[in-house]
Backbone as CSV, one residue per row, in Angstrom:
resi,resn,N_x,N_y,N_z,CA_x,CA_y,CA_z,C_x,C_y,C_z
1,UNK,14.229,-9.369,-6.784,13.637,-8.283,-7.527,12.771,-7.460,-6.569
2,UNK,12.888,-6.263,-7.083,11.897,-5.229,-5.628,11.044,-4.893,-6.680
3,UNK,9.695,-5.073,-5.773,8.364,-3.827,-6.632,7.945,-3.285,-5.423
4,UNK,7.557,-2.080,-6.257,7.022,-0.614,-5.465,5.042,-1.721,-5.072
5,UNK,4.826,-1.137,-4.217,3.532,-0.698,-3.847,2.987,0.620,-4.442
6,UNK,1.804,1.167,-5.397,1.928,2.153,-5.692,0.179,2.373,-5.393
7,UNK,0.010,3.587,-4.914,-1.187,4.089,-4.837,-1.965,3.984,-6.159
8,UNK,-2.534,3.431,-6.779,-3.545,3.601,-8.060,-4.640,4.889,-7.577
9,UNK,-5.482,5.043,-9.196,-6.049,5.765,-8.854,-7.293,5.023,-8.624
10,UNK,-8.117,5.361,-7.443,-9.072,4.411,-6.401,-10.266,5.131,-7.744
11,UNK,-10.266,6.051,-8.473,-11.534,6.095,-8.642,-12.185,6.944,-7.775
12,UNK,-12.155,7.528,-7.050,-12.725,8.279,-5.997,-12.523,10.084,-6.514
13,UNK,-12.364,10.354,-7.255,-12.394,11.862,-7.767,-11.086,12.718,-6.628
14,UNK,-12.171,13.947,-6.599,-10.599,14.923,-5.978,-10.974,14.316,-4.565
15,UNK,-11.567,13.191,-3.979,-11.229,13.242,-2.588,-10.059,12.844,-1.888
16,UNK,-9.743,13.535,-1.069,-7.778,13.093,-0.478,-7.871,11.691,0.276
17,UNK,-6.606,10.869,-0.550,-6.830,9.690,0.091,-5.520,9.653,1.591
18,UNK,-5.820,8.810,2.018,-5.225,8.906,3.408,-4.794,7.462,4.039
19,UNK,-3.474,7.307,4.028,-3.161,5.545,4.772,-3.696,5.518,6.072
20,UNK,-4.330,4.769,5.929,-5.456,4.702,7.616,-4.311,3.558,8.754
21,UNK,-3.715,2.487,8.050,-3.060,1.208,8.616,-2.005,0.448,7.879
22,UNK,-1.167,0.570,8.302,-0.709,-1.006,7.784,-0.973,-1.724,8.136
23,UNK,-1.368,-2.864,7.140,-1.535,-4.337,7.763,-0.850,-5.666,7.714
24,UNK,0.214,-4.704,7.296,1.927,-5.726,7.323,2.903,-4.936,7.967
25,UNK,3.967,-5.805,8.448,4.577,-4.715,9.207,6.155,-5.627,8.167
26,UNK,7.065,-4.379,8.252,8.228,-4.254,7.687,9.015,-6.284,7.777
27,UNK,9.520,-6.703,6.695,9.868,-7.785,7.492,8.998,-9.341,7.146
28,UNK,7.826,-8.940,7.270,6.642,-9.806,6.741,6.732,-10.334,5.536
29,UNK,6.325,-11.996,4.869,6.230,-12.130,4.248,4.862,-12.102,3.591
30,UNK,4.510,-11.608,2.706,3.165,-11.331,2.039,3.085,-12.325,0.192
31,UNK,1.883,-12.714,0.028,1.457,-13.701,-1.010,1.006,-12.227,-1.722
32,UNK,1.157,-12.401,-3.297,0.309,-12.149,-4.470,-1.014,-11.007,-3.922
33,UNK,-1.671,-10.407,-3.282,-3.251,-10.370,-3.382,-3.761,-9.999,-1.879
34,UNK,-2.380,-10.289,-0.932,-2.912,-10.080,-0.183,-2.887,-8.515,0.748
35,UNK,-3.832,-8.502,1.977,-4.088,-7.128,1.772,-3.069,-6.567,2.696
36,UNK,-2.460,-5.470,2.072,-1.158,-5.051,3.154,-1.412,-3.555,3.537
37,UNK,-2.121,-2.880,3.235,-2.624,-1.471,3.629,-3.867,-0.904,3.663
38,UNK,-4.379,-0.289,4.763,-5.866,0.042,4.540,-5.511,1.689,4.479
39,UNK,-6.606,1.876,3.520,-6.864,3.648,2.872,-8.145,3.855,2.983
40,UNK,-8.299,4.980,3.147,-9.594,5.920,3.581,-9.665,7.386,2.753
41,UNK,-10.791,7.583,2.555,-10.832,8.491,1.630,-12.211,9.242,1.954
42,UNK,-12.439,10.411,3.160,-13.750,10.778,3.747,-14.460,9.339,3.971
43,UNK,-15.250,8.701,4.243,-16.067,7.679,4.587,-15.932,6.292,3.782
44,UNK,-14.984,6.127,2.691,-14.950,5.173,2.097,-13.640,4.784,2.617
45,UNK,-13.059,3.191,2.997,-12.149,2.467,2.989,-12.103,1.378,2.643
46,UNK,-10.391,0.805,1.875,-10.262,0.540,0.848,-8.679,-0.045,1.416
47,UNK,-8.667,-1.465,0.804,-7.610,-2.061,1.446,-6.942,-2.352,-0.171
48,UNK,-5.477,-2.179,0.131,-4.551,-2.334,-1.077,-4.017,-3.513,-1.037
49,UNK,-3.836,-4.374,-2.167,-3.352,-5.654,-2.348,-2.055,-5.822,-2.744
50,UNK,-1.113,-6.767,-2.118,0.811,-6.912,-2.224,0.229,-7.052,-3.880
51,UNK,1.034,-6.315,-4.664,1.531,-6.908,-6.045,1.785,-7.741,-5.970
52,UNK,2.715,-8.545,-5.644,3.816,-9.642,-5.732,3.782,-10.133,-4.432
53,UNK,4.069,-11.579,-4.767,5.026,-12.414,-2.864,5.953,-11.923,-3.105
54,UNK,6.260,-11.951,-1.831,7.832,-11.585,-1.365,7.794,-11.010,0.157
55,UNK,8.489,-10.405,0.636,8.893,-9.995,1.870,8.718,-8.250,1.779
56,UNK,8.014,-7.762,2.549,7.408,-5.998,2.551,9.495,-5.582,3.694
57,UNK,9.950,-4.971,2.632,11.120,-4.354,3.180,11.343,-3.111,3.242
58,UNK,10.713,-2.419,2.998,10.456,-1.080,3.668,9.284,-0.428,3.385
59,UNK,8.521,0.435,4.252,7.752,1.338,4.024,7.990,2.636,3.663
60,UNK,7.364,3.815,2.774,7.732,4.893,2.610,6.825,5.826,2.846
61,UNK,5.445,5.380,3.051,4.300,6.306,3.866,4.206,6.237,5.081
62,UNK,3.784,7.018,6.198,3.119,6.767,6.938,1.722,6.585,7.890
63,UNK,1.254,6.392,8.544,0.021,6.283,9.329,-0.911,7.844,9.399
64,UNK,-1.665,8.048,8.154,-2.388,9.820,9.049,-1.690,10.304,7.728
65,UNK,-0.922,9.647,6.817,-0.541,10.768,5.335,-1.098,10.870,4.530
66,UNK,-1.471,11.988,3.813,-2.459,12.374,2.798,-1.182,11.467,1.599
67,UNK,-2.304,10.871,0.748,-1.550,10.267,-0.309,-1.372,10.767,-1.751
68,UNK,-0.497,10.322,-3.136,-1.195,10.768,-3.828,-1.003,9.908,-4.904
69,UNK,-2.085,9.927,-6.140,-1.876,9.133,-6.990,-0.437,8.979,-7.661
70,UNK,-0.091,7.186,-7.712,1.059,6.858,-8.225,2.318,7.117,-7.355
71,UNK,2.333,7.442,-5.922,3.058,7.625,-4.487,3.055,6.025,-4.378
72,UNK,4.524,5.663,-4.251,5.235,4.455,-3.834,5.223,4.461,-2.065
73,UNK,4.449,3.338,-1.715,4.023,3.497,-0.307,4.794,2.097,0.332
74,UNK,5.413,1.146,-0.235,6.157,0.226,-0.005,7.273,-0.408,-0.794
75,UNK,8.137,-1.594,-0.446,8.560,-1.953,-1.588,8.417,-3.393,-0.937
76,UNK,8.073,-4.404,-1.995,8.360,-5.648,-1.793,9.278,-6.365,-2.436
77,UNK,10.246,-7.479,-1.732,10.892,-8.086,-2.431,10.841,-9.476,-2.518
78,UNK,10.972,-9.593,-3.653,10.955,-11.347,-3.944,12.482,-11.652,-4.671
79,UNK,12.503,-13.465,-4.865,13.310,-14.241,-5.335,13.048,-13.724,-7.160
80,UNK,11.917,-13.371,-7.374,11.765,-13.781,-8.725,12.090,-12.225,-9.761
């Protein structure tokens, strides 16, 4: 089964959010919770948590992109 990674809304008003890092790289297996992207938003950063275990099989953002709410920035796949 694949799930999206999806930008939520951080709560942060009209400020533009921005993928600062990945902190998984394509390939990786990732647990439930853990943190697979860091975001920045003017002076605040903010690390995004895998939905799901499974394996991060592709990315669809990149490094330096303005984001936007509900923008699918990965997909993970699992067995389940």
């Amino acid at each position: 089964m694949r799930h999206n990674l999806v930008l939520p809304d951080l709560g942060l008003g009209e400020r533009p959010v921005t993928l600062s890092l990945w902190l998984v790289e394509v390939g990786a297996e990732v647990t439930e919770g853990d943190r697979v992207v860091e975001l920045s938003a003017e002076s605040v950063t903010v690390d995004l948590p895998a939905p799901s275990s499974g394996t991060l099989v592709e990315t669809l953002a990149i490094e330096d992109e303005e984001l936007a709410i509900g923008q699918v920035l990965g997909i993970i796949e699992s067995d389940e």
